[in-house]
C-alpha positions as a Markdown table, in Angstrom:
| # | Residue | x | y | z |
|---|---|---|---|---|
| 1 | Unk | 24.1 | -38.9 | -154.3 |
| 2 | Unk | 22.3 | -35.8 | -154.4 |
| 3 | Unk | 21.0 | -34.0 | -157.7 |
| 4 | Unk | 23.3 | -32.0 | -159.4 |
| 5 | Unk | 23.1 | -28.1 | -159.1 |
| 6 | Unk | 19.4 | -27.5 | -161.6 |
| 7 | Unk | 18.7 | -31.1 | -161.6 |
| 8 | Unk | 15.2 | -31.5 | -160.5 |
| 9 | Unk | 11.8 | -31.1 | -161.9 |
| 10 | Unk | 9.1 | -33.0 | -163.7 |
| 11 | Unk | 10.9 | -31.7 | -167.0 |
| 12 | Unk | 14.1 | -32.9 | -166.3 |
| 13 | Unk | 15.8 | -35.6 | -168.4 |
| 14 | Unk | 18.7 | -38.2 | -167.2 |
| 15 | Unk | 20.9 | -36.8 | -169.6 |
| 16 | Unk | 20.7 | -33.4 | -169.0 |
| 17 | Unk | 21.1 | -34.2 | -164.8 |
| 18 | Unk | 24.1 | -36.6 | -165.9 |
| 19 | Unk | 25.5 | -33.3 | -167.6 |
| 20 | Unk | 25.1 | -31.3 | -164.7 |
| 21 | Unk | 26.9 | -33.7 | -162.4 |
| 22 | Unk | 29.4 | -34.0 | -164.8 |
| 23 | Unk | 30.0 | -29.9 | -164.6 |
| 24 | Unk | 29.9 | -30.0 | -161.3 |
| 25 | Unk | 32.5 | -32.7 | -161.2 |
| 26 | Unk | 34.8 | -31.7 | -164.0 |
| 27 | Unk | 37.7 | -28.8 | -163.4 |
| 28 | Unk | 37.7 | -25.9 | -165.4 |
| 29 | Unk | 39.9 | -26.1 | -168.0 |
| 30 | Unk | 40.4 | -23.4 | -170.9 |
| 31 | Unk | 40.3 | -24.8 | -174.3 |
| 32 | Unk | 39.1 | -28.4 | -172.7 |
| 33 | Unk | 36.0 | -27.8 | -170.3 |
| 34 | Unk | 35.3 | -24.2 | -170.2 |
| 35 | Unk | 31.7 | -22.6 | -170.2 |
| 36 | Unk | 31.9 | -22.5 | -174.0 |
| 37 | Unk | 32.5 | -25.9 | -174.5 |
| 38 | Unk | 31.1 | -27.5 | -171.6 |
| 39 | Unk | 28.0 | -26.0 | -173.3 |
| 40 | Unk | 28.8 | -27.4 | -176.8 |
| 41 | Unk | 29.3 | -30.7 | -175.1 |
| 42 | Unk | 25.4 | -30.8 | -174.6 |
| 43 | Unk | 24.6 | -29.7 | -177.7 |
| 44 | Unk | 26.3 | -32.8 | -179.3 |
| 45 | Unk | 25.1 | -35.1 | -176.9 |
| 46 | Unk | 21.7 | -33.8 | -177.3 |
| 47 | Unk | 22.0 | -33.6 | -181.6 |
| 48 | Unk | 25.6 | -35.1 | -182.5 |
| 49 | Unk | 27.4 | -32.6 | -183.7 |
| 50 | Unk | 30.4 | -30.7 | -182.4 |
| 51 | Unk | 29.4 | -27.2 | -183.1 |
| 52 | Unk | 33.0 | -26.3 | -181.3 |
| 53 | Unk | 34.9 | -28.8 | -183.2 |
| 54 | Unk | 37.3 | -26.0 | -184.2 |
| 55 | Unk | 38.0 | -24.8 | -181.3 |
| 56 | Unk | 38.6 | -27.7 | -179.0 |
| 57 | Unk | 42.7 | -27.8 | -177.5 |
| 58 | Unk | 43.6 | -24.5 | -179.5 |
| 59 | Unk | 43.5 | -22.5 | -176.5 |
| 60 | Unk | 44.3 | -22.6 | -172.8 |
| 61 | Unk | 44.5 | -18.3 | -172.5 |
| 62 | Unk | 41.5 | -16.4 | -172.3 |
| 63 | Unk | 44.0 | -14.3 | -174.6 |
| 64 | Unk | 44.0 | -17.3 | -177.3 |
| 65 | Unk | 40.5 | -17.9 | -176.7 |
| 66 | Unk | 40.1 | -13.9 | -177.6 |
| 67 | Unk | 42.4 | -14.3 | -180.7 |
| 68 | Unk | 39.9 | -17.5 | -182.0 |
| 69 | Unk | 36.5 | -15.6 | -181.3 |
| 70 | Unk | 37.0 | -11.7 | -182.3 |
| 71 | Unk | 37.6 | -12.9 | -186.1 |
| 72 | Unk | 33.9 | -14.8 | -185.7 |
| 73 | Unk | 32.3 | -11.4 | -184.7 |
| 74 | Unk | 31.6 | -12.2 | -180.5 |
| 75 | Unk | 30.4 | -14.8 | -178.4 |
| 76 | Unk | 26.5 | -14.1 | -178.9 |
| 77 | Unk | 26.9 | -13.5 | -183.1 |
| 78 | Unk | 29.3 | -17.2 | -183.3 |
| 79 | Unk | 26.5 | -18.8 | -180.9 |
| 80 | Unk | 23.3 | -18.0 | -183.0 |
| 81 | Unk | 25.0 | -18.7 | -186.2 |
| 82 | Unk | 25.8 | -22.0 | -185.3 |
| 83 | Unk | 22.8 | -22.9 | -183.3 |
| 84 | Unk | 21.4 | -22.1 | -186.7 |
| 85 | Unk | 23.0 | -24.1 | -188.8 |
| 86 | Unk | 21.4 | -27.2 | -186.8 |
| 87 | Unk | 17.6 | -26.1 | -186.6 |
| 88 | Unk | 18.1 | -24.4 | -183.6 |
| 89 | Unk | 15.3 | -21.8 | -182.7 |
| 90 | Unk | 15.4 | -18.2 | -180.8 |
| 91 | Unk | 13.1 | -18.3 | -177.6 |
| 92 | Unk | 11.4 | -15.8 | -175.7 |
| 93 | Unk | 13.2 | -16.4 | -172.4 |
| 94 | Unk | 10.6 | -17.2 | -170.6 |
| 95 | Unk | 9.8 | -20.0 | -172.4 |
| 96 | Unk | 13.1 | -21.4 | -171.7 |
| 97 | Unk | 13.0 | -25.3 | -170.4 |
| 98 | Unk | 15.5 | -27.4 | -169.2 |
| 99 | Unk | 18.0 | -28.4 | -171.6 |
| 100 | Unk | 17.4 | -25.1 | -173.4 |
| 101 | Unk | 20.7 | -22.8 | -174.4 |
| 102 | Unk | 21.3 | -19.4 | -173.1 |
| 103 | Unk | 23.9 | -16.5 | -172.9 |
| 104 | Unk | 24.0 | -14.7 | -169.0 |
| 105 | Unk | 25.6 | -12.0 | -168.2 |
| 106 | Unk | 29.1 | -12.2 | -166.4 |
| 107 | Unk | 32.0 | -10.1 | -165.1 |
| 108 | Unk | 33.8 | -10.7 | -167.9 |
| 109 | Unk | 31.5 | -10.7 | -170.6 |
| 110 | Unk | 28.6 | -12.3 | -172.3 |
| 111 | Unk | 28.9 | -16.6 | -171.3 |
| 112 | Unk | 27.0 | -19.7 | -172.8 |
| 113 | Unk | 24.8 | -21.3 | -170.0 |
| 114 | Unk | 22.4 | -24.4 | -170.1 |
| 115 | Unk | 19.1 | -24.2 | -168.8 |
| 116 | Unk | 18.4 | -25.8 | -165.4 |
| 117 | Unk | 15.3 | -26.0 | -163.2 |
| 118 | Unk | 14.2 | -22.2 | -162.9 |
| 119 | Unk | 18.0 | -20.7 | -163.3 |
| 120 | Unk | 21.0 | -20.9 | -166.4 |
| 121 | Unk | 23.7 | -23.0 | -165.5 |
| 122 | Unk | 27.4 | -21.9 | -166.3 |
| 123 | Unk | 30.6 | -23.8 | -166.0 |
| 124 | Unk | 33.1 | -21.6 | -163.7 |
| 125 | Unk | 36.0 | -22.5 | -162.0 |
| 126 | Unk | 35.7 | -26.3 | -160.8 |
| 127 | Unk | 31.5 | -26.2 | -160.7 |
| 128 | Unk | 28.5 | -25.6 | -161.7 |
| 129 | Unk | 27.4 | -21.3 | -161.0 |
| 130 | Unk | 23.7 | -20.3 | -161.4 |
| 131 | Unk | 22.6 | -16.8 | -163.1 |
| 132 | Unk | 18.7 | -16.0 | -162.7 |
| 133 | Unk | 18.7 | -14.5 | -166.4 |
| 134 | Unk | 19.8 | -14.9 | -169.9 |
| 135 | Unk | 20.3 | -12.0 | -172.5 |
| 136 | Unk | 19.3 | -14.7 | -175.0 |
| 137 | Unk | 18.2 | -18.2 | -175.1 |
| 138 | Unk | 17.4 | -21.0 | -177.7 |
| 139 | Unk | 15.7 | -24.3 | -178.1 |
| 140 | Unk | 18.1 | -27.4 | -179.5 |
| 141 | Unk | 15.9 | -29.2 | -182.1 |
């Protein structure tokens, strides 16, 4: 089987390629395996805990997803406070490695990406979609 989507590299960990192939593998489902939570899946793989616990099956509309998030502030405010409460640190992006956590850029709004080898990997749709740049990015202790 070929490497996932991101998966190569000197820096690259089994987990984090296992992840990946699970993305790629996985349908999109809002509320279930979305780019949010796909993204928190790392995390607590990586550091055990379910920083999306809250939120898991109490959506399935990008509507009830909305109704969840706007009373948290947004996206990039509910992501750093969290990351935060586990140790996680702010990184110049540049400095992003794989495994890293980012927020890109998308039609529709600001989305939570994990970093691959050289690009941020989102969950969209039924795979994996690559975006060259995050807004902002953090290290998981």
């Amino acid at each position: 089987m070929a490497a996932p989507l991101g998966a190569s590299g000197p820096a690259f960990d089994a987990g984090l390629a296992d992840h990946l192939a699970i993305g790629n593998e996985t349908a999109f489902e809002l509320g279930r395996c979305d780019c949010s939570l796909w993204v928190a899946d790392w995390v607590r793989k990586r550091v055990g805990v379910d920083l999306a616990a809250d939120f898991r099956g109490k959506y399935r509309t990008r509507t009830e997803y909305l109704r969840l998030l706007i009373p948290m502030g947004n996206l990039v405010r509910l992501t750093a406070r969290r990351l935060e409460t586990i140790g996680s640190e702010i990184i110049p992006e540049a400095e992003a490695q794989p495994g890293d956590i980012g927020i890109v850029p998308s039609t529709d709004g600001p989305v939570l990406a994990i970093r691959g080898d050289g690009e941020w990997l989102c969950k969209t749709d039924d795979r994996l979609l690559a975006a060259p740049h995050a807004t902002i990015a953090w290290r998981l202790p």
